[in-house]
C-alpha positions in Angstrom: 0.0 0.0 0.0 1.0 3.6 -0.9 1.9 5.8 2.4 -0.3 8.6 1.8 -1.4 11.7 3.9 -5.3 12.5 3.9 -6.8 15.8 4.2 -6.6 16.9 7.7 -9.2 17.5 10.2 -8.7 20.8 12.6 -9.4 19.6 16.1 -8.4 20.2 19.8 -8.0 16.4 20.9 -5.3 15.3 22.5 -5.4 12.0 20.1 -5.7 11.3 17.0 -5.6 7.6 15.2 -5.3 6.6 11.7 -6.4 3.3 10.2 -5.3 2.6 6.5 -7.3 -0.5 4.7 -7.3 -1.9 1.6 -10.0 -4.3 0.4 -11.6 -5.4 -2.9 -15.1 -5.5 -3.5 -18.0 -4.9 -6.0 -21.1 -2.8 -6.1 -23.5 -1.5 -8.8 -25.8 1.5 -8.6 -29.1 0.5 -9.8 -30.3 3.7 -11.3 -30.5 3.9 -15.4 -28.6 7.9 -15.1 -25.2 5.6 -13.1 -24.6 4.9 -17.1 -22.2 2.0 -16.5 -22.1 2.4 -13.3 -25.7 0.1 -12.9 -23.6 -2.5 -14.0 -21.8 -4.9 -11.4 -18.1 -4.0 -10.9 -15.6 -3.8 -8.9 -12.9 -2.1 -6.9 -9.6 -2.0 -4.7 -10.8 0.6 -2.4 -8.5 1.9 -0.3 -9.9 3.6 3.5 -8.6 5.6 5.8 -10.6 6.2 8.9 -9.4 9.2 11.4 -10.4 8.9 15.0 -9.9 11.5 17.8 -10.2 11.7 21.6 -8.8 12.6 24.8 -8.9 10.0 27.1 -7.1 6.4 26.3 -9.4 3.2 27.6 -7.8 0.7 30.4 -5.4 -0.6 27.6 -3.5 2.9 26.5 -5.6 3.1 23.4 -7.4 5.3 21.9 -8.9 2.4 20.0 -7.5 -0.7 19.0 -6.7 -0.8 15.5 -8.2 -4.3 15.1 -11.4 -3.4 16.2 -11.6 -0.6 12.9 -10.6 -3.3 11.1 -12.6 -5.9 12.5 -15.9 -3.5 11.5 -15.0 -2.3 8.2 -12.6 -4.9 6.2 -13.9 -8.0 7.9 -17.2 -6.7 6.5 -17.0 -5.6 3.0 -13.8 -7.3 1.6 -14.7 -9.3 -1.2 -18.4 -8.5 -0.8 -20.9 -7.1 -2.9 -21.6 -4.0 -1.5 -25.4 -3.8 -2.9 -26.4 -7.3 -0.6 -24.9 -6.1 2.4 -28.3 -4.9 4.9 -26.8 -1.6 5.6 -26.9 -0.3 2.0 -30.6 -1.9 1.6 -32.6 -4.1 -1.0 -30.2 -3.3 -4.0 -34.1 -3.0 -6.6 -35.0 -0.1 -4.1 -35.2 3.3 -5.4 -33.8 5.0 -2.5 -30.8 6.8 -3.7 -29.4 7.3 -1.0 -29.0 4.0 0.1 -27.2 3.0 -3.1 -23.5 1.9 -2.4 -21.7 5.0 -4.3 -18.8 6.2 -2.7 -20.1 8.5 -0.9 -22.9 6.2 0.4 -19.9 3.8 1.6 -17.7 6.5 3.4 -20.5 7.5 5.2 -22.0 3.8 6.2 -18.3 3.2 7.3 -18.4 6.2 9.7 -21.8 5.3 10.7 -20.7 1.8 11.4 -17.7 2.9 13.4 -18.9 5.4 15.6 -22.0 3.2 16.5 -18.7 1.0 18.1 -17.5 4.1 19.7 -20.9 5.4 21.2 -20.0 2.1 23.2 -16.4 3.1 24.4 -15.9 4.7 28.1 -13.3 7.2 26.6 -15.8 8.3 24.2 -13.6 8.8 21.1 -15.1 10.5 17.4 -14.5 9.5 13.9 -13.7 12.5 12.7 -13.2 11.6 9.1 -13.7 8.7 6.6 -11.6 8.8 3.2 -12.5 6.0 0.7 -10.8 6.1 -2.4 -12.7 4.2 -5.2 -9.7 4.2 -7.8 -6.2 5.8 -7.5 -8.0 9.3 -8.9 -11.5 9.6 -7.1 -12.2 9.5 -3.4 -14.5 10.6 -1.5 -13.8 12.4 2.4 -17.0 11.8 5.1 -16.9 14.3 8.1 -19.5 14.3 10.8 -20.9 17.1 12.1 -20.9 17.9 16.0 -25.5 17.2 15.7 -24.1 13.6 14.5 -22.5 12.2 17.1 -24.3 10.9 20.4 -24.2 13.0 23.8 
């Protein structure tokens, strides 16, 4: 995998974690305007997931690395997206349940911060970057309404 550096997200916490993945999966849009895009493909995407806190849990972490991994790659790679429940009955017409990009980054950041809710220290994903091909990606950032108090 390419080291890369991601757009960065201004914050006050004390921590900040990065998680790199890679993993290879299809997905169509099923909507006539996705032009080829309706038609099952597939991709190496490549995620990076930014999580921020101040407080460490009983292990020094912020978050174990696995545990990002364990909710997003053990997930999706070599899936197709469209019959995973989280993006919905792939015939429905509810766009914004269709696994584009964008769809994905924020499902990912959904799916991770639901773990986090969970977490005594009470950490944020900040940011979800999921690069569909080695020129388009897409950045998911929260806003403060999003997250639970």
């Amino acid at each position: 995998m390419i080291h890369q550096f991601y757009p960065q997200v201004p914050h006050d916490y004390r921590y900040e974690l990065n998680k790199d993945m890679q993993l290879a999966a299809a997905h169509f849009i099923p909507a006539e305007s996705a032009g080829k895009c309706a038609n099952v493909h597939g991709h190496t995407y490549v995620i990076n997931v930014t999580i921020a806190g101040d407080k460490l849990n009983e292990t020094g972490f912020l978050v174990d690395f696995k545990t990002i991994k364990n909710i997003v790659h053990d997930r999706f790679d070599h899936s197709l997206l469209n019959e995973d429940e989280v993006f919905g009955d792939a015939k429905q017409s509810d766009p914004d349940s269709f696994p584009t990009t964008e769809v994905v980054a924020r499902t990912i950041w959904q799916l991770i911060q639901r773990e986090l809710d969970e977490c005594v220290n009470q950490p944020r994903c900040l940011q979800v970057l999921v690069r569909e091909t080695p020129t388009s990606y897409v950045v998911y950032r929260a806003k403060e309404g999003d997250f639970e108090e």
